[in-house]
Each structure stands twice: as C-alpha cells, then as structure tokens.
N, CA and C atoms as an extended XYZ file, in Angstrom:
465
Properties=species:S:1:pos:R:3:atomname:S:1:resname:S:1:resid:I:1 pbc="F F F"
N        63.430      -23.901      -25.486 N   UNK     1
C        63.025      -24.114      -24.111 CA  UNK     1
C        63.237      -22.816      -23.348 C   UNK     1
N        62.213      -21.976      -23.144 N   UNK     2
C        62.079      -20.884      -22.483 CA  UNK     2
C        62.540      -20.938      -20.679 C   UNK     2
N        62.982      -20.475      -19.973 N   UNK     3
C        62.971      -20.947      -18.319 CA  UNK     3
C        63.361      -21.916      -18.061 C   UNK     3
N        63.538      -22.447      -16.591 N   UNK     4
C        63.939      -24.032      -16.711 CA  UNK     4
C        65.174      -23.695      -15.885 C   UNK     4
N        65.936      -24.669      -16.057 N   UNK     5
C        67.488      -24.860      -15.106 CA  UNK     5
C        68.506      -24.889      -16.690 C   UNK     5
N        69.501      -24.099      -16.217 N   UNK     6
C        70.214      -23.963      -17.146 CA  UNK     6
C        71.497      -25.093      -16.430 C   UNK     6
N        71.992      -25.589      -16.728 N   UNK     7
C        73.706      -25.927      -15.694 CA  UNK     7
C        74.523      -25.299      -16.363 C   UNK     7
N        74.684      -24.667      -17.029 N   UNK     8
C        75.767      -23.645      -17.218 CA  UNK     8
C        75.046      -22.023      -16.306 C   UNK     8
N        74.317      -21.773      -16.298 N   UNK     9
C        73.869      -20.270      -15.893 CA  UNK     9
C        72.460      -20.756      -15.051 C   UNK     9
N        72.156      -21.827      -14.482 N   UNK    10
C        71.283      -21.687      -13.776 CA  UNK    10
C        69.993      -22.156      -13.863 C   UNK    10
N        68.879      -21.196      -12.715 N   UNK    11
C        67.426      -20.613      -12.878 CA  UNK    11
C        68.033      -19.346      -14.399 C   UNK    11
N        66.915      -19.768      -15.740 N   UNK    12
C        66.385      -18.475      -16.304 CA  UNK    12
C        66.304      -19.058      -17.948 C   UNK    12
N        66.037      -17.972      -18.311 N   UNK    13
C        66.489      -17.893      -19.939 CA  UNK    13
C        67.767      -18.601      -20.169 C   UNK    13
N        67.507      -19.511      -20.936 N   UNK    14
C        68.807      -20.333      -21.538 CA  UNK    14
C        69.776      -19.230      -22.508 C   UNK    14
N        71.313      -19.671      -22.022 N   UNK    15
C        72.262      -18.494      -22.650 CA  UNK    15
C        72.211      -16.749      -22.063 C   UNK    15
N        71.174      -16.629      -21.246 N   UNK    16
C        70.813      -15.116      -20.384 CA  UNK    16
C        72.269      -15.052      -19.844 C   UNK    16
N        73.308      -15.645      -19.359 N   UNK    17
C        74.582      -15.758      -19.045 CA  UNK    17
C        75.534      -15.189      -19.999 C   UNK    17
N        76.369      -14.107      -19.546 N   UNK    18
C        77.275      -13.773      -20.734 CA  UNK    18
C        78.815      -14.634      -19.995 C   UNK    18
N        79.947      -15.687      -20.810 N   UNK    19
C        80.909      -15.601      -20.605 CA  UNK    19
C        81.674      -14.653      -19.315 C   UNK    19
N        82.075      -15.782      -18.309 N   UNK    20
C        83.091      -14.554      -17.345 CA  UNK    20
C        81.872      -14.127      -16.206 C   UNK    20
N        80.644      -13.903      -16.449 N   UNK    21
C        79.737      -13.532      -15.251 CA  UNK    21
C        79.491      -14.226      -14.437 C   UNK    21
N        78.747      -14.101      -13.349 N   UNK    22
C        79.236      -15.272      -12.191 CA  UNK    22
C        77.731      -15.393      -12.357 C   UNK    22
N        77.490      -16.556      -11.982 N   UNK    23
C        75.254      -16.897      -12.023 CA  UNK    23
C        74.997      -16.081      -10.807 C   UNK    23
N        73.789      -15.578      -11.122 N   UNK    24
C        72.693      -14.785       -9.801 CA  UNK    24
C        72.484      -15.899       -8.834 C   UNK    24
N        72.568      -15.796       -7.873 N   UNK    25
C        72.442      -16.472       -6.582 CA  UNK    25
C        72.297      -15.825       -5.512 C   UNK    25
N        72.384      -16.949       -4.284 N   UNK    26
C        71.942      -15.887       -3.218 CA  UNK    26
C        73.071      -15.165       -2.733 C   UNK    26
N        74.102      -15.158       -2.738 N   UNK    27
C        75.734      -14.316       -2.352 CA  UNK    27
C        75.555      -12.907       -3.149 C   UNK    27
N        75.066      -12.282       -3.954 N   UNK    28
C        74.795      -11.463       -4.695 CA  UNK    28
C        73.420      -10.479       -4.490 C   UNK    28
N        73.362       -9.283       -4.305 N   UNK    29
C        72.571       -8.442       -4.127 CA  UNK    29
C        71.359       -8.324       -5.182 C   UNK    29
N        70.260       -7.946       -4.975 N   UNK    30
C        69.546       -7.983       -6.278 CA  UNK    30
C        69.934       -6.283       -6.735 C   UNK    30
N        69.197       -6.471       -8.293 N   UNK    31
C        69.932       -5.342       -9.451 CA  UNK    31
C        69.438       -4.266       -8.784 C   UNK    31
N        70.060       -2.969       -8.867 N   UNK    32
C        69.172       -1.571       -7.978 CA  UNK    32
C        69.675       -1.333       -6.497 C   UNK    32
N        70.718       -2.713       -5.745 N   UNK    33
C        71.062       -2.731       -4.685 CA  UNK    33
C        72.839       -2.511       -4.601 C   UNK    33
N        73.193       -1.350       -3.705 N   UNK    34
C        74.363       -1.549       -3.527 CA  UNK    34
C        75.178       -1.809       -2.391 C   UNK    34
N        75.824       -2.360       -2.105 N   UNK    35
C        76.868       -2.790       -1.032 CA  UNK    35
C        77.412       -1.784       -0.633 C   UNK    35
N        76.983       -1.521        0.808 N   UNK    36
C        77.511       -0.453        1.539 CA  UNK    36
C        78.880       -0.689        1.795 C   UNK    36
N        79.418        0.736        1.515 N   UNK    37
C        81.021        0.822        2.072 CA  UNK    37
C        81.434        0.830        3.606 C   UNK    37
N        82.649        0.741        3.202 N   UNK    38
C        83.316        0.141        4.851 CA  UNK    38
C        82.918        1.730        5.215 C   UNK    38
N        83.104        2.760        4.819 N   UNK    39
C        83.068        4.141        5.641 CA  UNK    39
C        81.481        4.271        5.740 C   UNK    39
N        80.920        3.750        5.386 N   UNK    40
C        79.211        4.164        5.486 CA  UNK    40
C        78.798        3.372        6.765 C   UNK    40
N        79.551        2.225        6.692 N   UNK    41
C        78.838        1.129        7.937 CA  UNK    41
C        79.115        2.170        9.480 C   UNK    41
N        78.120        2.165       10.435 N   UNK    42
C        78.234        2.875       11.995 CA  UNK    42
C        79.506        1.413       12.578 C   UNK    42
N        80.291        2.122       13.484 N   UNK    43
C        80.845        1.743       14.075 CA  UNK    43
C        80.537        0.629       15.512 C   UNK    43
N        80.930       -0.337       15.092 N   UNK    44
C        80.209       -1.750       16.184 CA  UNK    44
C        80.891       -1.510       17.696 C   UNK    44
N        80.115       -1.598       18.359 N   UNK    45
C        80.392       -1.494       20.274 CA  UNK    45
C        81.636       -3.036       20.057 C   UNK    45
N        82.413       -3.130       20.570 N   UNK    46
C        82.875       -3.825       21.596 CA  UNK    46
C        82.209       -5.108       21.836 C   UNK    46
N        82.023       -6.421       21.794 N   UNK    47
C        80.881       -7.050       22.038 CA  UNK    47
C        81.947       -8.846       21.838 C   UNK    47
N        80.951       -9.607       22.905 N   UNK    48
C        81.465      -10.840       23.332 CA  UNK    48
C        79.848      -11.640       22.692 C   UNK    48
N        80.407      -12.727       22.773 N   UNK    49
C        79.732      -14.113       21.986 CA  UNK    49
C        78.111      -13.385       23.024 C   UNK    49
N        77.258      -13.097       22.163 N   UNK    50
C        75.510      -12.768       22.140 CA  UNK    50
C        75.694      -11.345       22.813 C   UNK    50
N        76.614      -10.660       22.849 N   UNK    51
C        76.015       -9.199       23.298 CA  UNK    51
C        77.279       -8.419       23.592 C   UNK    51
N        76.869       -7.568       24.247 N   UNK    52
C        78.288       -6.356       25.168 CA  UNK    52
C        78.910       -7.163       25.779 C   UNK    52
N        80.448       -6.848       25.778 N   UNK    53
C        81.287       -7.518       27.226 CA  UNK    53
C        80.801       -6.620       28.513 C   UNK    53
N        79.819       -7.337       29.250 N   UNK    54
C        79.965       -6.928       30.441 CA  UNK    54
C        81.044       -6.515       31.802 C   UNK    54
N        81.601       -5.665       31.891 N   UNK    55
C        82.926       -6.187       33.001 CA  UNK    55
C        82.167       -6.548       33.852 C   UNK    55
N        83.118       -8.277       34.883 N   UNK    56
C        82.424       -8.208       35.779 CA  UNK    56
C        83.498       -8.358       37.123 C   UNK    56
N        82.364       -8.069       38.073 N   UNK    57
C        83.119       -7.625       39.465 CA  UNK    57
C        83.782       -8.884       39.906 C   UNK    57
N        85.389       -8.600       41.063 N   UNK    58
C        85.695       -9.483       41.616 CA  UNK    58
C        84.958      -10.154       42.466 C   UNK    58
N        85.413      -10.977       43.321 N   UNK    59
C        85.016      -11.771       44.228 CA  UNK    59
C        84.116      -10.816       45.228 C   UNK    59
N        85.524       -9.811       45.764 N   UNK    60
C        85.208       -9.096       46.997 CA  UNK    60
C        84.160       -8.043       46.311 C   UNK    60
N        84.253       -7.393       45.016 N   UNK    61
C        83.273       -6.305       44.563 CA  UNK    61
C        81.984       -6.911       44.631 C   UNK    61
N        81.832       -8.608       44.512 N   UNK    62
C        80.494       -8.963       44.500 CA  UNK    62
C        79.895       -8.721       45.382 C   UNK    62
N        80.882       -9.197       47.083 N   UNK    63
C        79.745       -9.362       48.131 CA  UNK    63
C        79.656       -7.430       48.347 C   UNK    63
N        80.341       -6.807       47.817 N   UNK    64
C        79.595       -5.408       48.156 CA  UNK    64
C        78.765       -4.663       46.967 C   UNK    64
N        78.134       -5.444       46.333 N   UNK    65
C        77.578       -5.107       45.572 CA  UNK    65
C        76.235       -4.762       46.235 C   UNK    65
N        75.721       -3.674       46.133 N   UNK    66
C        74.416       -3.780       46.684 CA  UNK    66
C        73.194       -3.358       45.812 C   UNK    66
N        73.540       -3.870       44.561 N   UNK    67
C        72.143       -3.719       42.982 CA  UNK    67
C        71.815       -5.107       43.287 C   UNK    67
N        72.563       -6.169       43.441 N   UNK    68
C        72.896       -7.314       43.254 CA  UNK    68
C        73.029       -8.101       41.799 C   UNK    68
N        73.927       -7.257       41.285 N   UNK    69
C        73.739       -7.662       39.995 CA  UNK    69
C        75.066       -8.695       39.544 C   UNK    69
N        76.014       -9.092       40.616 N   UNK    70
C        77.028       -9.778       40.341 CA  UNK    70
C        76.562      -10.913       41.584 C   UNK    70
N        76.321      -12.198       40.933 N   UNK    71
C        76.427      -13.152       41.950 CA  UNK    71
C        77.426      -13.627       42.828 C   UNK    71
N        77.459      -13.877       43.989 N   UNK    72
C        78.950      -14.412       44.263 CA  UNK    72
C        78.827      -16.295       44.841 C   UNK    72
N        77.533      -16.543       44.660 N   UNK    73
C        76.912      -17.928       45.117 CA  UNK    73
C        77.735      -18.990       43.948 C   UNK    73
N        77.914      -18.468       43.263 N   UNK    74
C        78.068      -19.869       41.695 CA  UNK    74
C        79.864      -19.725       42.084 C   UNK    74
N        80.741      -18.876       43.023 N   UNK    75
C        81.958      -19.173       43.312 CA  UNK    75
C        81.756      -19.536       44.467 C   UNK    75
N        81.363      -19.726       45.135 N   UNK    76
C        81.205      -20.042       46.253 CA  UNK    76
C        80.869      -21.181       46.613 C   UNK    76
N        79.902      -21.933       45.837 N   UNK    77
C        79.377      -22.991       45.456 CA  UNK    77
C        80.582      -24.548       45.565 C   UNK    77
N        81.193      -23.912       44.726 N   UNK    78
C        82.557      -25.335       44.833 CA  UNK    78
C        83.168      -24.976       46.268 C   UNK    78
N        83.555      -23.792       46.678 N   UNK    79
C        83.791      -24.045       48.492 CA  UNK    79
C        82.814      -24.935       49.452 C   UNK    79
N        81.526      -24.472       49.339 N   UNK    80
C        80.569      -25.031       50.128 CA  UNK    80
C        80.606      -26.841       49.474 C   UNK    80
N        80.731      -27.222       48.470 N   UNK    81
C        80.628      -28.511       48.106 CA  UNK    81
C        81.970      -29.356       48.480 C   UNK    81
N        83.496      -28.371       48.358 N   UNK    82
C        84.172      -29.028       48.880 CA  UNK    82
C        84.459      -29.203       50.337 C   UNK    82
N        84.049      -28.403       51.569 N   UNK    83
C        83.709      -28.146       53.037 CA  UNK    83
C        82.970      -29.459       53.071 C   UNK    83
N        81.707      -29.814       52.221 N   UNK    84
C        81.123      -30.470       52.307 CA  UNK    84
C        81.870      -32.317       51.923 C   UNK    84
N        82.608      -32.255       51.584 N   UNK    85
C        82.935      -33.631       50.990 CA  UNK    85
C        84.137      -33.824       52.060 C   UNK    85
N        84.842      -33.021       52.389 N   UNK    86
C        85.724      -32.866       53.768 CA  UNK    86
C        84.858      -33.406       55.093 C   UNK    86
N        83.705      -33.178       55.452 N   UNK    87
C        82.609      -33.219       56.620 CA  UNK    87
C        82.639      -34.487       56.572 C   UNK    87
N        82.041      -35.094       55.243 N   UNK    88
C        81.273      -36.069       55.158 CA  UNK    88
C        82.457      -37.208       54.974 C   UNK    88
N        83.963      -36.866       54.619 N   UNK    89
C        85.067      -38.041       54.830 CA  UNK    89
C        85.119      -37.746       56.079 C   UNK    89
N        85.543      -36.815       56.692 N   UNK    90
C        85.976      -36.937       58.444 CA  UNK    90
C        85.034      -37.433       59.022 C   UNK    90
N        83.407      -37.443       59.055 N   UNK    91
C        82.968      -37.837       59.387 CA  UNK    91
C        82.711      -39.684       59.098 C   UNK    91
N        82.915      -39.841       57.801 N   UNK    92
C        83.076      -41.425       57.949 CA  UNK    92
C        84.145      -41.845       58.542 C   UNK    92
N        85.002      -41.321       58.730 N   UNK    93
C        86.735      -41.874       58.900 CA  UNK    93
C        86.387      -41.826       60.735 C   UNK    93
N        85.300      -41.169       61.146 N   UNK    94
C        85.250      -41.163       62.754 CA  UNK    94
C        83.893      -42.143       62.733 C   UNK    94
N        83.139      -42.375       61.768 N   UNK    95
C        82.398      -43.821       62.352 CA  UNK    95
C        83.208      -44.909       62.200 C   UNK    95
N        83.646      -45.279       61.298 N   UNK    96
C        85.278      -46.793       61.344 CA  UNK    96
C        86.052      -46.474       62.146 C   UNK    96
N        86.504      -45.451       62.847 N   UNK    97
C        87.444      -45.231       64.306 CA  UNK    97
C        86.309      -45.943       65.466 C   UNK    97
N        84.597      -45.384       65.423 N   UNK    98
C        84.304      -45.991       66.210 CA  UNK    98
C        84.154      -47.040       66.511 C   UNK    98
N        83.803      -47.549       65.201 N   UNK    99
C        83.805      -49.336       64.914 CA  UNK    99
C        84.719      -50.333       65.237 C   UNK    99
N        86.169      -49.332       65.436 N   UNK   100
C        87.274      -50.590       65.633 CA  UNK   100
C        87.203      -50.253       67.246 C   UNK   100
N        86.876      -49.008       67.846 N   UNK   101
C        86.388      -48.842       69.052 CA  UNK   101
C        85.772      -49.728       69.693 C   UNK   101
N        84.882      -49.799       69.289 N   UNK   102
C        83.522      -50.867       69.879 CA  UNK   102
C        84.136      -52.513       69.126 C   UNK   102
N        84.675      -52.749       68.936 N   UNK   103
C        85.760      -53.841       68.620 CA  UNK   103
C        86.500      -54.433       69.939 C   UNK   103
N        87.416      -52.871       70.191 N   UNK   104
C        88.160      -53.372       71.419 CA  UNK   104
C        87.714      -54.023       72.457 C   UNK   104
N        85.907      -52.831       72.764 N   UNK   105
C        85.558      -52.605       73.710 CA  UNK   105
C        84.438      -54.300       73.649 C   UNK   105
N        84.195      -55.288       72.913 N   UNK   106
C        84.070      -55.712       72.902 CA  UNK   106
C        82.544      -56.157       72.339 C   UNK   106
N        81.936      -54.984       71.639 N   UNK   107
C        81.021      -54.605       70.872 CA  UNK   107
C        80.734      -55.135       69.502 C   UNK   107
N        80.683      -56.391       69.054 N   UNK   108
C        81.561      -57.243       67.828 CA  UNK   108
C        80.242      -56.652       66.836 C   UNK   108
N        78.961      -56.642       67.519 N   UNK   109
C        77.682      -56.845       66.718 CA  UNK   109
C        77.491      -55.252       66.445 C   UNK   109
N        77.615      -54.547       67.131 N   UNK   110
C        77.494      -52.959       67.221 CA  UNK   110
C        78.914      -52.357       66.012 C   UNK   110
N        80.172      -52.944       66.444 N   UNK   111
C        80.770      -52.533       65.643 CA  UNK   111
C        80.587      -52.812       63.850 C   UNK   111
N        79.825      -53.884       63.195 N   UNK   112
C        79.593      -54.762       62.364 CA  UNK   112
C        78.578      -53.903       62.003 C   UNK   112
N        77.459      -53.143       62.308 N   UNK   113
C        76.598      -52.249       62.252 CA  UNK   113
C        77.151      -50.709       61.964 C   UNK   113
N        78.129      -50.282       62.795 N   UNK   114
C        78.334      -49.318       62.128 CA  UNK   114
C        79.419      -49.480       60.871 C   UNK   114
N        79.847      -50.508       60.458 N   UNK   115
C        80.875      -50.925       59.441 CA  UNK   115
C        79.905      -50.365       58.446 C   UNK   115
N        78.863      -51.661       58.328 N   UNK   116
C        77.735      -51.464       57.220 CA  UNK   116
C        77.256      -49.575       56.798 C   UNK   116
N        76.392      -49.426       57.898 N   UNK   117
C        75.832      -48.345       57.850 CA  UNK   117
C        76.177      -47.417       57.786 C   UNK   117
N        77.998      -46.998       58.498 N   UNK   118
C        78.570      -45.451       58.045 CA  UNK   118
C        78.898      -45.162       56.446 C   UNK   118
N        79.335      -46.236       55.665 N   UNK   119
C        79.397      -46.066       54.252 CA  UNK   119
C        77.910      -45.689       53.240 C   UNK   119
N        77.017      -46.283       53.997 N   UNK   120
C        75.921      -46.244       53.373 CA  UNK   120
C        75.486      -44.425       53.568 C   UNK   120
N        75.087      -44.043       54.820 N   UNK   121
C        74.913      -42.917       55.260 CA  UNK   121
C        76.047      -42.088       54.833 C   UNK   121
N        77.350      -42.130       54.660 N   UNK   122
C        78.073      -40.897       53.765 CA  UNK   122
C        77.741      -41.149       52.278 C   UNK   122
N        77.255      -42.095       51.824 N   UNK   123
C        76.835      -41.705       50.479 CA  UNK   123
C        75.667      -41.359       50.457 C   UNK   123
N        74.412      -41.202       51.088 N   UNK   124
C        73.697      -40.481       51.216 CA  UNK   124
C        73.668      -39.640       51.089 C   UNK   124
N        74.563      -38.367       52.355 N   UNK   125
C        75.176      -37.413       52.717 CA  UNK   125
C        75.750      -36.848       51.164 C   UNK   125
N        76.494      -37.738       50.345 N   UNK   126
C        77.370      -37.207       49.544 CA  UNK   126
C        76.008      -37.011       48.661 C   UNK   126
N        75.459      -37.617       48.605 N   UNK   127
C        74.583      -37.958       46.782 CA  UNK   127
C        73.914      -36.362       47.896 C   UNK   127
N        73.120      -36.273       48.978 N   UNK   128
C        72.378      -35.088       49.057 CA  UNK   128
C        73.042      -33.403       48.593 C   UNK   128
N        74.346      -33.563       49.171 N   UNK   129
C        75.041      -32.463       49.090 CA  UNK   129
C        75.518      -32.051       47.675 C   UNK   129
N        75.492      -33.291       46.688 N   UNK   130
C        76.083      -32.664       45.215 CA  UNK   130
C        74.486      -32.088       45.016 C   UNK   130
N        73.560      -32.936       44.650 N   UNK   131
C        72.173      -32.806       44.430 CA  UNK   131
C        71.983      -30.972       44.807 C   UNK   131
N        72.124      -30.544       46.228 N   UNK   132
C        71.595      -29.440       46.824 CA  UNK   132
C        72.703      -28.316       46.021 C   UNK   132
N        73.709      -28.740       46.042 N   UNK   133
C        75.051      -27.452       45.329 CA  UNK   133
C        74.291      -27.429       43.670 C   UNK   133
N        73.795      -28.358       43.225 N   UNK   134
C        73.866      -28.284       41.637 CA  UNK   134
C        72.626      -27.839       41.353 C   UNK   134
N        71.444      -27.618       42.585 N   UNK   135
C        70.491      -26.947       42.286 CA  UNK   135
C        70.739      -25.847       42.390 C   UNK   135
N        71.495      -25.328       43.167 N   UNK   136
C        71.793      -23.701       43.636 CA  UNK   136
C        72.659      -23.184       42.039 C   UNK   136
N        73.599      -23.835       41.820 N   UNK   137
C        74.102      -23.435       40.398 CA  UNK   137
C        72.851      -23.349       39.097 C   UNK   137
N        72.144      -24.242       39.077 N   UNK   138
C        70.748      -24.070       38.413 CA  UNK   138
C        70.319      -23.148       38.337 C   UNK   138
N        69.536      -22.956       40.212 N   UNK   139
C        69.051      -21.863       39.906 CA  UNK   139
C        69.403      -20.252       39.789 C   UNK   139
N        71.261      -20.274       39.372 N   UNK   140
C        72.074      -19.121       39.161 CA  UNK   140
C        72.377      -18.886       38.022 C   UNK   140
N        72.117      -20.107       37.286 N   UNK   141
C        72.490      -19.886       35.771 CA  UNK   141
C        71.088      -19.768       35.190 C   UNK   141
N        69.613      -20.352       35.666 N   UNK   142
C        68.384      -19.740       35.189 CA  UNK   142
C        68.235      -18.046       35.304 C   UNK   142
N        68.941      -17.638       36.252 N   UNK   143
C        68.941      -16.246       36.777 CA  UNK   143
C        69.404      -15.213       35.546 C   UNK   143
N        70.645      -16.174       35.034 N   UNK   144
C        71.736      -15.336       34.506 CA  UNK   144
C        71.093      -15.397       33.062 C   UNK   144
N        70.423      -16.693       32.839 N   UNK   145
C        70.244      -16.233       31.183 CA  UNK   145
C        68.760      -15.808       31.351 C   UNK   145
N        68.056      -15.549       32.117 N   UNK   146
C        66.952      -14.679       32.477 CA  UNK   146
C        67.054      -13.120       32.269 C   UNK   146
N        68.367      -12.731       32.932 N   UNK   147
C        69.074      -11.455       32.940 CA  UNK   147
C        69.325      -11.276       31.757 C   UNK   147
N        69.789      -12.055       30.373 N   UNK   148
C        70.253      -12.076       29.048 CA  UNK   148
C        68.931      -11.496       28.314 C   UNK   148
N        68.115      -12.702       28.153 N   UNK   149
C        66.965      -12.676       27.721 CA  UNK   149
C        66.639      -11.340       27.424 C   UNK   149
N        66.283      -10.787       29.390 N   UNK   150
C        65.402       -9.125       29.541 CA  UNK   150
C        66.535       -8.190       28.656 C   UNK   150
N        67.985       -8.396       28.864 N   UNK   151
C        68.495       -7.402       28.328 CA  UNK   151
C        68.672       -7.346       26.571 C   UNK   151
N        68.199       -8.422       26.090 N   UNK   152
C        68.009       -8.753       24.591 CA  UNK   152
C        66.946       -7.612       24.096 C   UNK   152
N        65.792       -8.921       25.043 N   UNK   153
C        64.155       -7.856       24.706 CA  UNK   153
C        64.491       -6.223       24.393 C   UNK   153
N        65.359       -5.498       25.136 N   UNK   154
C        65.152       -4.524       26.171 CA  UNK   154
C        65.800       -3.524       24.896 C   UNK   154
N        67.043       -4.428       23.894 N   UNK   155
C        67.424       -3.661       22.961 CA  UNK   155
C        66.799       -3.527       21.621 C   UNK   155
C-alpha cells in the first residue's frame, strides 16, 4: 500500500518514519527552511493588546489638548450622568414635598395627581438621560476604534 495514512508516521509512504523522529506536521518547517535565531529576529517596539502603548494624557492635558486627539467626554460622561440622577431625585423629592403641600392646603385631587405623575415623569427623565449619556459614549468609542482602524491601515 503505497500513500495513505500511516498511524504510526502519518500522511506518506508506509515505514518513511525512522524510529525516534517526530511525524511532519504543521509545528515543523518544511525541508530547505530554517528557524531564525533569537539574534537574527529585529527587535519588537513596546506594544499593548493590537498595537503601540499609546501614552495617554491626563484629565487636565486633555482639555488642553488642542490636536484633539485625547477625548475628555467618555470621563466626563459619568459626571454629567451622575449631576443628572441627583436633578432628577431632587427634583422628584420636591414634587412629593409638593403633594403633601397641596394636601395641607387642601388640594386632595391635585395632590393625588402629582403623586401619580412625578414618579412617572422622573423615570422618563431618568430612562432619557441614561439613553442620551450612552449615546455620547457610543459615539466616543466609534471614534476611538475608527482612530485604530486608520492607524492599522496606515502601518
């Protein structure tokens, strides 16, 4: 049987295997090829998961950045969302102040109205404000692996 699958030695000529040799596979160079030495290989840059470590600027180096090549919106982002979730409790916590207001004042049907409706309207408020922060992060992280991309192409 000429060719074929050997299970001792493989793809080939049956017995083409000498004792002690390891089978041709793909871990192995083909014949005529040699494995470059550690002193032959060029010396590798410095480099983080898909490319160069970029350094990048602080907080304050961002907003004076004027290439604009360091965002400072995607830190900023959780300030503006938490300002925002602060607004939108103080602001419910002052429609139920008004409600027990218009309680005293003798407003039973008015107060019963804003009971309902201030909870409804801060979750509104809330669902708009995550919605609007998580597009802005979107469209900072489309930016950023946009920026990757060109600088891939580019090498």
């Amino acid at each position: 049987m000429q060719g074929g699958y050997n299970p001792q030695g493989g793809y080939g000529a049956p017995g083409s295997q000498q004792p002690g040799q390891q089978p041709s596979g793909y871990g192995q160079a083909p014949q005529g090829y040699a494995q470059p030495q550690a002193s032959q290989l060029a010396p590798m840059p410095a480099t983080g998961v898909g490319g160069p470590v970029v350094q990048k600027k602080g907080f304050f180096g961002g907003l004076f950045d004027f290439s604009f090549n360091t965002f400072v919106t995607p830190t900023l982002i959780k300030i503006i969302y938490a300002i925002a979730l602060i607004a939108i409790a103080l602001a419910t916590l002052a429609g139920i102040i008004a409600a027990l207001i218009a309680v005293a004042n003798g407003q039973v049907l008015a107060a019963l109205g804003m009971l309902v409706v201030t909870p409804i309207v801060a979750f509104l408020y809330l669902l708009m404000a995550r919605v609007y922060t998580e597009s802005m992060v979107v469209l900072f992280k489309v930016a950023e692996n946009l920026q990757e991309i060109n600088r891939k192409t580019r090498e």
